[in-house]
Every structure is written in structure tokens, then in C-alpha cells.
C-alpha distance (Angstrom), angle and dihedral (degrees) to the residues before:
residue distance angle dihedral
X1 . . .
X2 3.43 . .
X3 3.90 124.4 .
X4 3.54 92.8 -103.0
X5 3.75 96.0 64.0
X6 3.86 97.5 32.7
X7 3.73 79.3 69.6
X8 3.93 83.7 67.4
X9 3.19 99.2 54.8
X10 3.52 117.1 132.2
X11 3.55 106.6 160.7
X12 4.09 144.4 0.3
X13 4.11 87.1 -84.6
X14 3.77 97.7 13.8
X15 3.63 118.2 98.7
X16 4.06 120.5 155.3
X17 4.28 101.4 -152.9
X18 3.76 103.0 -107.0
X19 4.65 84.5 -135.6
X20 3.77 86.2 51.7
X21 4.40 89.4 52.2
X22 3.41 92.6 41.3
X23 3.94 98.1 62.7
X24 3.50 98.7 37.8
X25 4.11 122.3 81.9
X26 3.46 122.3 -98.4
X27 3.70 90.6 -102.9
X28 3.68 98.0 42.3
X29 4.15 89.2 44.8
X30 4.51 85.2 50.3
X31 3.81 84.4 48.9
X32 3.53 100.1 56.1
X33 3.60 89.0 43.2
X34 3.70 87.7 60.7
X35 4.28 99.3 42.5
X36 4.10 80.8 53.0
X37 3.41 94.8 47.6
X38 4.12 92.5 50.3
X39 4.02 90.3 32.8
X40 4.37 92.6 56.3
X41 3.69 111.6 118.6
X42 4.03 72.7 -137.4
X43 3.98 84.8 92.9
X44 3.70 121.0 100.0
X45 4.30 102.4 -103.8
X46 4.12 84.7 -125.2
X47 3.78 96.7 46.1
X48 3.52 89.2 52.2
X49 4.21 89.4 45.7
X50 3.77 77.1 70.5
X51 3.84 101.6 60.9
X52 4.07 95.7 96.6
X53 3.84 87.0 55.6
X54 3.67 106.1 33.3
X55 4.47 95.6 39.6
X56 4.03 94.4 -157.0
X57 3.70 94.1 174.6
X58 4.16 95.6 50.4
X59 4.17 86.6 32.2
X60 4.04 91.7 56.2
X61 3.69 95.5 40.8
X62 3.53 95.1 50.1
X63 3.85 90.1 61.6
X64 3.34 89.0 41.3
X65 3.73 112.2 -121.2
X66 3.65 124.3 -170.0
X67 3.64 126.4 -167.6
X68 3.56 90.4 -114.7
X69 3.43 103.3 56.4
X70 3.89 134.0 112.8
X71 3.88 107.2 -116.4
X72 3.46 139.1 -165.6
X73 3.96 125.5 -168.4
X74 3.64 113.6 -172.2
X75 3.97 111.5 -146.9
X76 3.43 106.0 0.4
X77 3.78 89.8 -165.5
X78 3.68 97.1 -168.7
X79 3.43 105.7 -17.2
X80 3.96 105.6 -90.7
X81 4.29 95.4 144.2
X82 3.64 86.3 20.6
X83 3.93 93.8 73.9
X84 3.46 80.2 49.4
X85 3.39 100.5 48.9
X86 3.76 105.9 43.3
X87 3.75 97.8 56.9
X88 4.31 93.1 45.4
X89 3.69 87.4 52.1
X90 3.90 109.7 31.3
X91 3.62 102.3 87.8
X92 4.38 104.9 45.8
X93 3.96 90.1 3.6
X94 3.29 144.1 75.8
X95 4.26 131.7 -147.0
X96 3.44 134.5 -164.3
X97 3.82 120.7 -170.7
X98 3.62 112.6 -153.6
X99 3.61 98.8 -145.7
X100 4.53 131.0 177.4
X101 3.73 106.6 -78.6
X102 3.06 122.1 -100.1
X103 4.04 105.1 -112.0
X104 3.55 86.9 45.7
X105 4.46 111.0 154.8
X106 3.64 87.5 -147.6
X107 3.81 113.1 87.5
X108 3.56 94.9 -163.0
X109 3.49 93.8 61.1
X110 3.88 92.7 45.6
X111 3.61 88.2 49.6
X112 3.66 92.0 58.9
X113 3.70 96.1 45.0
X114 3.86 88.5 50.5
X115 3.63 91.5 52.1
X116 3.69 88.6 46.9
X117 3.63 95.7 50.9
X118 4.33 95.6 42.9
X119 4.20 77.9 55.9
X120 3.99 94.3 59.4
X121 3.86 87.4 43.5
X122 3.57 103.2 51.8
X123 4.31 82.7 58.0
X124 3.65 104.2 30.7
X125 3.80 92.9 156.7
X126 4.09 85.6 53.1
X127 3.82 100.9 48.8
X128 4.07 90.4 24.1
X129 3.71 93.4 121.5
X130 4.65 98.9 37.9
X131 3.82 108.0 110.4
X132 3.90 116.0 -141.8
X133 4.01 114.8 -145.6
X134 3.74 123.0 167.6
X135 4.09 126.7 -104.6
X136 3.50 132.6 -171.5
X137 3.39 120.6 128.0
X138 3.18 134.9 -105.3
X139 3.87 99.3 19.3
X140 3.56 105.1 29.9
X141 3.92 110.3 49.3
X142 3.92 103.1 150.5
X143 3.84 107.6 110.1
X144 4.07 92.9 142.3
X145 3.80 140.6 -13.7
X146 3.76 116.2 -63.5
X147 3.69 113.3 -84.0
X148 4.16 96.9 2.3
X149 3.43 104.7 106.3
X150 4.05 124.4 97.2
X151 3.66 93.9 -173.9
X152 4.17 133.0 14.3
X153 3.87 112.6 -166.7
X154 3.80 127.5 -171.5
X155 3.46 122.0 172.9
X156 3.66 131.6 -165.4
X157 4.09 88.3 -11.8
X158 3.49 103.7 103.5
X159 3.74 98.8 83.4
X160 3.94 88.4 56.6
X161 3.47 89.9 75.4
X162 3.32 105.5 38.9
X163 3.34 98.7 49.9
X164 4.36 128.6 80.6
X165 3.46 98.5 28.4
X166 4.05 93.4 -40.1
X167 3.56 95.5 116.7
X168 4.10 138.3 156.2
X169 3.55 74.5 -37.0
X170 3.98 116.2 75.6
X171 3.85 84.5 15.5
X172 3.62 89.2 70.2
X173 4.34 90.1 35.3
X174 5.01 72.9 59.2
X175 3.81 85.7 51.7
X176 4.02 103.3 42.0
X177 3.57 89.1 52.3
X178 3.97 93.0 43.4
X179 3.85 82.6 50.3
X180 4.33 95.0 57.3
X181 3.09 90.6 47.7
X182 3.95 106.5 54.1
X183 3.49 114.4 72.2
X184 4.11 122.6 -123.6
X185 3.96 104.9 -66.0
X186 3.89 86.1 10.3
X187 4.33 109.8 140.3
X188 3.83 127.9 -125.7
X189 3.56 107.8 -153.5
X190 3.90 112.7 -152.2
X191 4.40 124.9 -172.4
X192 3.73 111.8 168.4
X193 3.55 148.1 159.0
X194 4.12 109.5 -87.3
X195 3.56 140.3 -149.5
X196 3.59 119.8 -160.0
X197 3.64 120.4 -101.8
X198 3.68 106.2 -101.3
X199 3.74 98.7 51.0
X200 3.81 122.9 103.2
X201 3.50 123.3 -95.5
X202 3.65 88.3 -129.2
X203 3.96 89.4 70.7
X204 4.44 82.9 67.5
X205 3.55 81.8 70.1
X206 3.80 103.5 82.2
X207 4.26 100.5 -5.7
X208 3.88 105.3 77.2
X209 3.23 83.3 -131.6
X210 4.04 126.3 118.1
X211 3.42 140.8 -168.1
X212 3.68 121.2 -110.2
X213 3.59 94.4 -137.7
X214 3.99 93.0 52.3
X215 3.77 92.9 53.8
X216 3.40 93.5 45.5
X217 4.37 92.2 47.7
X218 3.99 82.2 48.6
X219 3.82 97.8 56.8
X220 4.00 98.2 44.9
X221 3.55 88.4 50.5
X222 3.47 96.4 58.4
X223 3.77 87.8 45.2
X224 3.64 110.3 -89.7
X225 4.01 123.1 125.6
X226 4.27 115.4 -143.3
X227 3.94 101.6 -115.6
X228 4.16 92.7 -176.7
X229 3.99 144.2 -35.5
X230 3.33 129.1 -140.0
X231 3.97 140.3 -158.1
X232 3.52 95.0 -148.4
X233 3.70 97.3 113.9
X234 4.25 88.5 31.6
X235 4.11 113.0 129.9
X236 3.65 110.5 -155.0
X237 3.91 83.5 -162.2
X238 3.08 102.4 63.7
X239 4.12 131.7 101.3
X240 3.31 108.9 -174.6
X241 3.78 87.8 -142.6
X242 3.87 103.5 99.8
X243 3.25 128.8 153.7
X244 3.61 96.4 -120.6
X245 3.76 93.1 29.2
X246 3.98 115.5 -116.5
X247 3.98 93.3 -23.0
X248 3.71 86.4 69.4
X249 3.69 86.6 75.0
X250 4.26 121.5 65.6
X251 2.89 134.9 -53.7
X252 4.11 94.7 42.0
X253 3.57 97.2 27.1
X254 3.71 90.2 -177.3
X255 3.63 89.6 178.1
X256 3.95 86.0 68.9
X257 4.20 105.3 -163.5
X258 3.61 97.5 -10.0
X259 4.08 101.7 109.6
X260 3.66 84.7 -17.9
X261 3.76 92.9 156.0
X262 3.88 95.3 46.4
X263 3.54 91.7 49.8
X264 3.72 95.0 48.2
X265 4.02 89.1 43.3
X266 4.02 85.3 58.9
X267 3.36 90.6 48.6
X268 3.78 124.6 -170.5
X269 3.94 123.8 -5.9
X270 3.37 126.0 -74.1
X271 4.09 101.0 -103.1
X272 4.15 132.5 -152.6
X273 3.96 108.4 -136.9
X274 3.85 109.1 -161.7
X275 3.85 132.2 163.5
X276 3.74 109.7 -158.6
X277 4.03 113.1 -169.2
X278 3.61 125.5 -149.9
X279 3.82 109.4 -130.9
X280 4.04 123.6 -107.2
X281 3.70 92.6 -149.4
């Protein structure tokens, strides 16, 4: 390879031809960055199962993320966007994943972080250049340097910390700390679970799912203004009024055969898509 299109590299066996780049628009070049970066037979077969219901091309575009950019994704879980991210950001950008400390009590969350971290080692010269910081609100809060990130994304993590007893409370601790770190005009990205609008805010308790309205209440009070929503990731189908809340539904199926095929036929939730800016001014 020559210099020129090691530059492009995205990804051990992605490489966007330098020519190709160089006649294409900024935008058009970022945008075939990003279909080649969700496209990569990198991608774990079940993450990319998930595309119908999860829409990363239409989801990342709508908060408008350039290859450039300074991102932070807030529990990673296992990695889905992150294989997405990494590559679309490693060679001009930079990504932090704002992972479970590491003295966490709660095993679960160690576990995660653990498999998270085994992940990045078994392709250090793929995820050679993704930060790890620690999240979990309300104690730890540093995901990036104050003021350094263009975009913050978090998806379906909002309803951790509003539910059991978490409340307005550490949910607003999540959006402080998204807040910092974002710099003026900088976007936080937001998919979660959602309960229709004329339910009780009690029913966030123990669901995973939220009301629009609460989210968006949370994020102007710590600061942030609501540039646009989106139905993109919206499921007509679903309720909201399973019996085992949103992991009724695929992929966790908690419920195991019981109304398997009705649950599968739903599908995944029905999911809010909001970008929240942080003003200039």
C-alpha cells in the first residue's frame, strides 16, 4: 500500500481508494466512510442481525457524525456501535468508550466491562487508538476532557438510571456529565426504550421504558436544548406493557417460549431518537 492509501485505512480489510475519496464531496467521502464501516465483515454476524431494528446508518447521520469528530459512547455493552465506531473514527478521529469502572461491586457490570475489554485485546491493531474512561453515574462522571467532545451518544442507557430508585436524580448526575464534556454546539445523541405519552411515570420504574417528555425535561435542565427527534427507530407494534417490561421483546426474550412467536413478531421496542445540542452562547 502506498502512504497515500494507508491514510484510508479504516480497518484490518477495510481500505476506502484514496482516487475514489478524492472526487467525491466531503460529505459524500464521510458517508462512504460510514456504509464501509457498517458493511465490514469485521462486524459480529449477530450485531449485524440487528441492523433492520437498530438503523446505524440513518441513526448516525441524523446526529450528524463526521469522521473527524471526538466521540463518546456511553456503555458500549458489547460493542454493537462500537465496531462501528472505531473504524469511522480511527484514522482523523478520536473515541472514547465510557465503560463500568473498574472497582465496580456489581459483577454484572464488571462482567461486561471485562468482556468489553478481552474484545479490544483480541484486535489491538483495530481498536489501537479507542480510549476507555469510566461511567457510572453519579460518582464517576469522567467520560472525556471537559469541553472536547463534538458528539456524546448513549443508546438504550437512559432507563438504567432512572429506573430502581435512580430517578430524575442520577439521570440528570448521566446528563451533567454528558453536558462538560461536549463542547459549545457539540450534539448528544439519545435512542431509548419509550413509553407512550399518557402512561404514568411510575411505570419507568421497573419497564425500561421512558417517557419522551421526561428525557427530554432531564436534558434541558442540565443545559442542553432539543435540536430534532426522529421515528426512525419507532415500532408501531409495540405496547410497552409487557410482562417482563422491554426484555419481553427480542433480543433478551426473558420470557423464553412463553409467546415466543408474538414477541418475536413485535420485534424490538419502540425507541425515542433525540439529539439534544449544547448551546454556543
Amino acid at each position: 500500500m502506498t502512504s497515500k492509501l494507508r491514510v484510508l485505512r479504516l480497518w484490518p480489510g477495510i481500505w476506502l481508494a484514496g482516487w475514489l475519496l478524492a472526487a467525491l464531496p466531503a460529505s459524500a467521502a464521510a458517508d462512504a466512510g460510514l456504509r464501509a464501516a457498517i458493511t465490514g465483515d469485521h462486524r459480529t454476524p449477530a450485531f449485524t442481525a440487528r441492523d433492520a431494528y437498530r438503523h446505524p446508518h440513518a441513526t448516525l447521520t441524523f446526529f450528524g457524525i463526521q469522521p473527524q469528530f471526538t466521540v463518546v459512547e456511553i456503555w458500549p455493552g458489547g460493542g454493537w456501535y462500537t465496531e462501528i465506531l472505531a473504524p469511522y473514527l480511527r484514522e482523523r478521529g478520536k473515541l472514547y468508550a465510557a465503560q463500568f469502572p473498574e472497582a465496580t461491586a456489581v459483577a454484572y457490570y464488571r462482567e461486561l466491562r471485562e468482556g468489553f475489554l478481552a474484545k479490544l485485546a483480541a484486535a489491538p491493531d483495530s481498536y489501537d487508538r479507542l480510549e476507555v474512561t469510566e461511567f457510572l453515574p453519579p460518582e464517576h462522571l469522567d467520560i472525556a476532557p471537559a469541553g472536547s467532545a463534538d458528539l456524546v451518544l448513549t443508546f438504550r442507557n437512559v432507563h438504567n438510571w432512572t429506573m430502581r430508585g435512580g430517578g430524575e436524580a442520577r439521570t440528570l448526575a448521566a446528563f451533567r456529565a454528558f453536558h462538560r464534556a461536549l463542547k459549545p454546539g457539540g450534539v448528544l445523541g439519545v435512542v431509548d426504550h419509550r413509553l407512550p405519552p399518557d402512561r404514568p411515570l411510575a411505570d419507568q420504574e421497573e419497564s425500561g421504558y421512558l417517557r419522551e417528555d421526561f428525557v427530554i425535561g432531564v436534558a434541558a435542565e442540565a443545559g442542553f436544548e432539543l435540536a430534532a427527534r426522529s421515528e426512525m427507530n419507532a415500532n408501531p407494534r409495540d405496547s410497552a406493557d409487557h410482562p417482563r417490561g422491554v426484555w419481553s421483546l427480542p433480543p433478551s426474550l426473558r420470557g423464553g417460549d412463553e409467546d415466543r412467536e408474538r414477541y418475536l413478531a413485535i420485534g424490538e421496542s419502540d425507541r425515542m431518537t433525540l439529539k439534544f445540542v449544547k448551546p454556543a452562547h
